[in-house]
Each structure stands twice: as C-alpha cells, then as structure tokens.
N, C-alpha and C positions, 0 to 999 in steps of 0.2 A: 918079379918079372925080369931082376936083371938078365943078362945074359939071355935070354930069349927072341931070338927075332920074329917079330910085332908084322902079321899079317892082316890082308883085307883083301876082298874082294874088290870087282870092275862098281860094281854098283855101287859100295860103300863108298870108294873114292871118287866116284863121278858125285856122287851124292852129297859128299863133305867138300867137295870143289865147288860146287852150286850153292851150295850154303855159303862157303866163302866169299865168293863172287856177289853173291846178296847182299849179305853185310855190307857192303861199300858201295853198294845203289844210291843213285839221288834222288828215286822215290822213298820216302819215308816209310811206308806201308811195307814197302819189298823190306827194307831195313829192316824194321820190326818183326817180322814174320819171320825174317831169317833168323836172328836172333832169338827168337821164341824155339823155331825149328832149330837153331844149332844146342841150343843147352838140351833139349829132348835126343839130339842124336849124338850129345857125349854120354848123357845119363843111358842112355840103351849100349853103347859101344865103348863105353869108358875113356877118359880122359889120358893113357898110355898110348892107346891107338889113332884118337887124334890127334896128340902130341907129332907122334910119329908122321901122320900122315902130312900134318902139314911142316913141318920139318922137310919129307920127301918133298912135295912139291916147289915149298920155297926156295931147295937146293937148285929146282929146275927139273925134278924130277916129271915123269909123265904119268898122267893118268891111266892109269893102268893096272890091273892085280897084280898082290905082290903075295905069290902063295907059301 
C-alpha cells in the first residue's frame, strides 16, 4: 500500500470519529461498546485506513471524505 493515497468516505470518517470520541466517554458502557465497535470497524476497513484516518484528524484535519 505504500505510495498509495488511503481514501474514505463522509460516513466512514464520521463513523471512525464517533467511535473515537466513545473511547474517552466517562460512561463506561459508551467505553466499551466503543471499543468493541472500533476493533469490528478496523477488522471491516483495515488498520491502514484507520491509521490514516486518525492521523488526518489528529493533524486537525476535518471530517470530511477524502476521495
């Protein structure tokens, strides 16, 4: 996959930002769930394009597709 630029859709990354945003709930329930849901939505979209995706956003990047 080097050299290939790593795309996603509006939904993917609204999707993988809410999952993010989960993860650091101070419900514990939200926690877990999240974390249950984020390992199901690497194993579906692979860990490359997660990588990437939150890489973009931690830049400050915006939620958005990237096509």
């Amino acid at each position: 996959m080097t050299g290939e630029r790593i795309t996603w859709t509006l939904e993917e990354i609204r999707k993988f930002d809410r999952l993010a945003d989960d993860t650091g709930s101070r419900d514990q329930m939200v926690r877990i769930k999240a974390r249950m849901d984020q390992a199901n939505f690497i194993k579906e979209h692979g860990k490359a394009k997660c990588d990437a995706m939150w890489a973009h956003l931690q830049a400050g990047g915006k939620v958005e597709a990237r096509p």
